[in-house]
N, C-alpha and C positions, 0 to 999 in steps of 0.2 A: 618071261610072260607072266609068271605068277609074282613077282615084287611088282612090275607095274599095275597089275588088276589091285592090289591091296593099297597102292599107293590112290589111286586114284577113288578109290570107296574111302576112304581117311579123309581125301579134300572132300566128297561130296557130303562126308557128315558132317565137316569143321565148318565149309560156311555158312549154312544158316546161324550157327552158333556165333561164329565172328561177327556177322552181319547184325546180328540180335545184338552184343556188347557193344558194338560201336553206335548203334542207336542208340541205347541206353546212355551209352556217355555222350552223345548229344542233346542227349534230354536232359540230362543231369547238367552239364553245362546251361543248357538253356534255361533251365529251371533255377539256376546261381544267378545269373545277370538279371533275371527276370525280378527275382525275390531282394537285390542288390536296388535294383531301382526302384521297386516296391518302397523299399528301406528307405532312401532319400525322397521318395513323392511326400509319404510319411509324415518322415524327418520334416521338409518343409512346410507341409500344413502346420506340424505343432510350434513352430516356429512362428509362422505368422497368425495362429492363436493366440502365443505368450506374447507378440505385439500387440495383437487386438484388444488383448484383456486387458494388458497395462497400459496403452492408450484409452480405454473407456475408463479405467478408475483413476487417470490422471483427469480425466475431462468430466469427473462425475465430482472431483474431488474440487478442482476449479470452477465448478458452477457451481456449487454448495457455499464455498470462499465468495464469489461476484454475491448471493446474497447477503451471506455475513456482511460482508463491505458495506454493503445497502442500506442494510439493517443499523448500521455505526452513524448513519445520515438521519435515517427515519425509521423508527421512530427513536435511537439513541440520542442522537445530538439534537434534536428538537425538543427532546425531555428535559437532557439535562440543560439547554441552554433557558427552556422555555419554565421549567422552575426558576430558575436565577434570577429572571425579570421580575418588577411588577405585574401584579395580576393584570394590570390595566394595560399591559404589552404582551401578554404570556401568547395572544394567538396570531400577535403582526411578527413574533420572535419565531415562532414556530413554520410559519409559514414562507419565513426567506429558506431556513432548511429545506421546504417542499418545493416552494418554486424552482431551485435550483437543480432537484431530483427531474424536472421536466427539460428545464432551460438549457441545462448540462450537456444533456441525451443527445437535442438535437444537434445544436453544436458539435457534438461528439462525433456524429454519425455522418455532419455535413464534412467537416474539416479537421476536426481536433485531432484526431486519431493519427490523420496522416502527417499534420504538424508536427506531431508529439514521436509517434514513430515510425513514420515511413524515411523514405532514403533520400538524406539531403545535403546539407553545410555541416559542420561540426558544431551547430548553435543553433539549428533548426531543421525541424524533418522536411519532405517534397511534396508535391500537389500529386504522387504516384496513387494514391487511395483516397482521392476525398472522394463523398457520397458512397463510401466503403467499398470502391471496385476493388475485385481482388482477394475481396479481404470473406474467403468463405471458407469450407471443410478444410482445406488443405493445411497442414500445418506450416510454421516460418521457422526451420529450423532456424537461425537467427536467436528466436527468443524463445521456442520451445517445441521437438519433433514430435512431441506425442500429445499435442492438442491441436484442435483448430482454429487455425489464426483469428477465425470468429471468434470465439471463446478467448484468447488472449483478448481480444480487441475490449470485451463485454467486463472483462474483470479488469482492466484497467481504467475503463469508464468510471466504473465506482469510487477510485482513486479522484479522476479530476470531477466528481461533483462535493465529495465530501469537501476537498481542501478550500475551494472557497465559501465553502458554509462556515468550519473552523473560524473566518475574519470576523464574520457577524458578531462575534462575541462582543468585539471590541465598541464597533460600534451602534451594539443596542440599546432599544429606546429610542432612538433621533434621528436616523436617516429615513428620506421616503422612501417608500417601494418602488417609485418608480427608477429611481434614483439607483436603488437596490440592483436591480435590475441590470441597468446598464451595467454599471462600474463592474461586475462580477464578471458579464459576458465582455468586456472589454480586459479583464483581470484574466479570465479564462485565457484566451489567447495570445496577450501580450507578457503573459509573466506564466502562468504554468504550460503550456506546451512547451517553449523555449527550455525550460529545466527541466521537466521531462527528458526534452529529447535529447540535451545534452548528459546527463544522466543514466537513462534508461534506453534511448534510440540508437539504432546503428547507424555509429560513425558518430556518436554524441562525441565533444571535448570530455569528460568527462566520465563515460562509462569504462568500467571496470571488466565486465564481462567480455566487450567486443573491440577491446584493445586499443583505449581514448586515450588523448596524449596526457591527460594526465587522471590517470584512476582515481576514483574516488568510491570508497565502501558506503551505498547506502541499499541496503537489504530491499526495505518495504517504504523508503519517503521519508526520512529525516532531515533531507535538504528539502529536494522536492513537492512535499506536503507539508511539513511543520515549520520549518524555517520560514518559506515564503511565505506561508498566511500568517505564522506568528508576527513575522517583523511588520509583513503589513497592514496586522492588527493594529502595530506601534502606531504607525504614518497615517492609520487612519484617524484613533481618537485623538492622537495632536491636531491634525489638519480640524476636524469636528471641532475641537475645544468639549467642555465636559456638558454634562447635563444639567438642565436648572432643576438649583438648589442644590449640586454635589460642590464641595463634599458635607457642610455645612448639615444638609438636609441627610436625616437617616434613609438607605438606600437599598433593606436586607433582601433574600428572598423571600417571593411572594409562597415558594410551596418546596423544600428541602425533598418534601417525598417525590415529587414528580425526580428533580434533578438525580435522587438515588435510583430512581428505576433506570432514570437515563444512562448513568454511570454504569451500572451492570451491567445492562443493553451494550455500550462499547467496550467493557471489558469482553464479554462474551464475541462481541464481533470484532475485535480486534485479532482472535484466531485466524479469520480467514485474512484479516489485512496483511499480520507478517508470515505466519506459515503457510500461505496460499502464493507467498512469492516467491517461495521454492517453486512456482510451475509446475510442480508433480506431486504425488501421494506417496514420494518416498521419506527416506533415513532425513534428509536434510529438514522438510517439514514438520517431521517429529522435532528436532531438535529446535527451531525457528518457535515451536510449540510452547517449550518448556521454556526455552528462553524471555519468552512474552512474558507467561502466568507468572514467573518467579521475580522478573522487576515489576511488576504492579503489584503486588503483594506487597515486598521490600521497598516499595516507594510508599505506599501506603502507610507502613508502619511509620515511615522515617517521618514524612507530613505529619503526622498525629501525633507523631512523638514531640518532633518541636514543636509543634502548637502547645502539648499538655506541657511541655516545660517552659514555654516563655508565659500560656494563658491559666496555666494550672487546669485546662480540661481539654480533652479530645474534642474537637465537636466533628460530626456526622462530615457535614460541607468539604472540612480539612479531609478529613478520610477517604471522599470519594475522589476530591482533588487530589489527593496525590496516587492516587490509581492510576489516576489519567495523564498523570505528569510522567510517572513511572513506564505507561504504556508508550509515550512521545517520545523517550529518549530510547526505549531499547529498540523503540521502530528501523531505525538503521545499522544495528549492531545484532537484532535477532539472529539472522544465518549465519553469522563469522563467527559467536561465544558460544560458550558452554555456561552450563545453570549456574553454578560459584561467579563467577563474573558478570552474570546477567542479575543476581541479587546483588551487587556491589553496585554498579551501575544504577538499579531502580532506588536505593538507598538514598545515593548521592544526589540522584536526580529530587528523591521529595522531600530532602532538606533544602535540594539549592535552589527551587522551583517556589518553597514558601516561602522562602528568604527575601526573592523577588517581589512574590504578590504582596506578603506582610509590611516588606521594608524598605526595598528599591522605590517600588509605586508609593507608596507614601511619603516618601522623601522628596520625591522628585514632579508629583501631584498628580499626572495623569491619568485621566478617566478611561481606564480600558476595565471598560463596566462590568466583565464577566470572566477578565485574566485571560484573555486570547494569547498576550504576547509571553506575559509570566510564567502560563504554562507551557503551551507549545513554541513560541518562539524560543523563551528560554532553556527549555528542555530540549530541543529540537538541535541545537546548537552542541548545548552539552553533551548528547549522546552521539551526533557525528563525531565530534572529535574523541568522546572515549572509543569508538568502534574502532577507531585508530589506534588505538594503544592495545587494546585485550582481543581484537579480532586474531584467529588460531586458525590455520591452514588445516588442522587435524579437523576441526570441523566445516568446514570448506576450503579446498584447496582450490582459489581461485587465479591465484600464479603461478602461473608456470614458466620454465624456459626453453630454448625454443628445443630443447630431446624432448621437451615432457615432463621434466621433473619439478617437483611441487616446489614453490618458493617461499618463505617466511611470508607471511600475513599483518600483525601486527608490530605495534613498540617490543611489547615485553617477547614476541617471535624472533625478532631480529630484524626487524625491517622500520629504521625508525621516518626514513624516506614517505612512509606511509601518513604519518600525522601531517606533514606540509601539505600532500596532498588533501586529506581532508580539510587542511585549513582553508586550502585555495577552492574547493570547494562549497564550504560554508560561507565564504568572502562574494564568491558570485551568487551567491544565496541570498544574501543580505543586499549586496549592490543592486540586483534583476529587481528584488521587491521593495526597495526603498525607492529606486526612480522609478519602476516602472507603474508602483500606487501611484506615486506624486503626481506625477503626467494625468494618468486616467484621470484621478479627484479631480485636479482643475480641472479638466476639461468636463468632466459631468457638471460641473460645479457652475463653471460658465452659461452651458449649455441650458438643464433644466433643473438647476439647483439641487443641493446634497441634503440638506437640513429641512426636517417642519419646523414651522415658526413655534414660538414659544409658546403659543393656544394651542395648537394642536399636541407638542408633546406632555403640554400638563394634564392635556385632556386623554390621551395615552394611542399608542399607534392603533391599538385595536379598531377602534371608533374612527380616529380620521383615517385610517388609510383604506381599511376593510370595509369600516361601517357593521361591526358587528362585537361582538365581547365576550370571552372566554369564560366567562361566569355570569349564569343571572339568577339574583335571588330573589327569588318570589319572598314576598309577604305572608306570615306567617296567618290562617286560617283567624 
């Protein structure tokens, strides 16, 4: 009787006690799972943070680039083209630049875009985005997941208004505006969408990034913007014939200072041209970066250097020229090299760019009035095909196989496979913009005529085309 009364006063004090611990270890438990998913809600806020941040400084970095780009049209290329000219042309020169920053847009917005790179043939994009459906916040992994396909759309805009301003060079001073006009909006469409998209568009012949039948390295537009306008710089002033009184008649520039501010203006916005085509604000557009600045420097010298040694003087013009020569060819080879090869490159480029303007055009007599083809066609050629030889997997590995593993890049990588393709390349380069100028010219040609008579251009485009004149000098008091 007494073992059971003490057994039973021993349970009556242990359960509260058991009762109280085993609450506690469900609290404690509860309070683990709790503090556990606490961890992961967390965890995934900072997660789509660190996307949000680096999605807004990739799209903060590519809207700053669509200026630059802008900026390389107008007021760059209207400086420098619009020094080069006679004064008595400086503001019908300047103004194909502008019109084209209007003409471009809409085009762009109606159709170009989806031309260029919506979803189509291997030679041309689809009617999926014209009037820009489609094309808003959202980004296109495709071409880049941490911006908005808007913003792709807007910085490669800048691309197809510049490249047909580039042709103007060739043939300024002599063609109408209205004339202007057309051929550029029929050149737009017929000759750069088409390279675009075989190039840059998904499912292009020719893009590298989204696995074209036959890859071709071009970074920022060395086919696609230089080659085309350069060569069809060529076919324009042959088709034109030259200006009266060239070459007979002295031809210099009206203003070397306007053309130098110009030249700065597109070195400076040449930044956003090739390191903006890294898509992002990361490592690759740093290197896209330096690879720019150090072949326009290194072209620069090399232009001025042969000029001082075949003229015995640097002059200014040669300098800036070969900047710009320098800037043409690394324009396709920017992302693939490293800075020792992107000065080797700019070097080469503005010795062999002067060679042209100085030596080829004089030999062979054609008036490409302002070195459209010399420079950028010329250039434009020669640095695809070196992208081919010194482009380096260490600084973008853009082959791969099918594990993943990086593949040589260039000639001197191991990949010599790489330069045919550039060549075939550069070949549709040349073919797209030689027939497909020829066709437009004649046809504007027939239509509403290409050329002012020979009164209006003595008399200079300012006056007949604008009716107005870039300089008036008052009478002195």
């Amino acid at each position: 009787m007494g073992k059971r009364l003490i057994a039973a006063l021993v349970i009556a004090f242990l359960t509260p006690c058991l009762g109280q611990t085993a609450a506690a270890q469900t609290t404690v438990g509860t309070s683990s799972t709790s503090s556990a998913s606490d961890q992961s809600v967390r965890l995934a806020r900072l997660e789509q943070q660190a996307a949000d941040a680096k999605s807004s400084a990739d799209n903060a970095w590519m809207l700053t680039s669509s200026a630059l780009v802008l900026m390389m049209t107008g007021p760059g290329l209207a400086l420098f083209y619009g020094g080069l000219v006679r004064k008595k042309n400086v503001l019908g020169t300047m103004m194909q630049s502008f019109a084209l920053m209007a003409v471009v847009t809409v085009l762009w917005g109606l159709f170009g875009f989806s031309l260029s790179f919506g979803s189509g043939s291997s030679f041309i994009g689809g009617l999926h985005n014209v009037f820009l459906h489609r094309v808003g916040a959202t980004p296109d992994p495709d071409y880049s997941g941490t911006i908005p396909l808007q913003t792709f759309m807007v910085y490669q805009l800048m691309f197809a208004i510049i490249t047909p301003g580039l042709i103007a060079g060739a043939f300024a001073e002599r063609m109408k505006f209205s004339a202007m006009l057309v051929f550029m909006i029929l050149w737009s469409v017929l000759v750069y969408d088409p390279m675009a998209h075989m190039v840059w568009g998904k499912g292009g012949l020719l893009n590298a990034a989204l696995g074209g039948r036959f890859p071709t390295l071009d970074f920022a537009g060395g086919t696609v913007v230089h080659v085309t306008s350069g060569v069809s710089a060529l076919v324009c002033a042959l088709y034109l014939g030259r200006r009266v009184g060239y070459p007979k008649e002295p031809m210099p520039p009206h203003s070397v200072v306007l053309s130098f501010i110009g030249a700065c203006l597109l070195w400076v916005g040449w930044f956003g041209f090739n390191a903006g085509s890294a898509l992002s604000a990361g490592s690759l557009a740093t290197s896209a970066f330096v690879a720019t600045h150090f072949a326009a420097a290194a072209a620069a010298l090399g232009w001025a250097g042969a000029e001082w040694l075949r003229n015995g003087k640097p002059s200014t013009l040669g300098a800036i020229s070969g900047a710009v020569a320098g800037l043409v060819a690394i324009t396709p080879a920017a992302g693939f090299v490293s800075p020792m090869p992107a000065l080797l490159i700019g070097l080469i480029a503005g010795v062999f760019c002067y060679w042209m303007v100085a030596k080829v055009k004089a030999k062979f007599g054609y008036d490409d009035s302002l070195d459209a083809f010399g420079v950028h066609g010329a250039g434009g050629t020669l640095g695809a095909l070196l992208t081919g030889v010194f482009a380096s997997s260490a600084v973008n590995p853009i082959f791969k196989d099918a594990r993943g593993n990086t593949l040589a890049s260039g000639v001197l990588e191991g990949n010599p496979h790489q330069l045919l393709n550039q060549m075939l390349g550069v070949a549709i380069a040349w073919g797209l913009a030689i027939v497909g100028t020829l066709i437009i010219l004649k046809v504007v040609d027939v239509t509403i005529g290409l050329r002012v008579n020979e009164e209006e251009e003595v008399q200079g485009l300012d006056l007949s085309q604008h009716g107005e004149e870039g300089y008036y000098w008052e009478a002195s008091a």
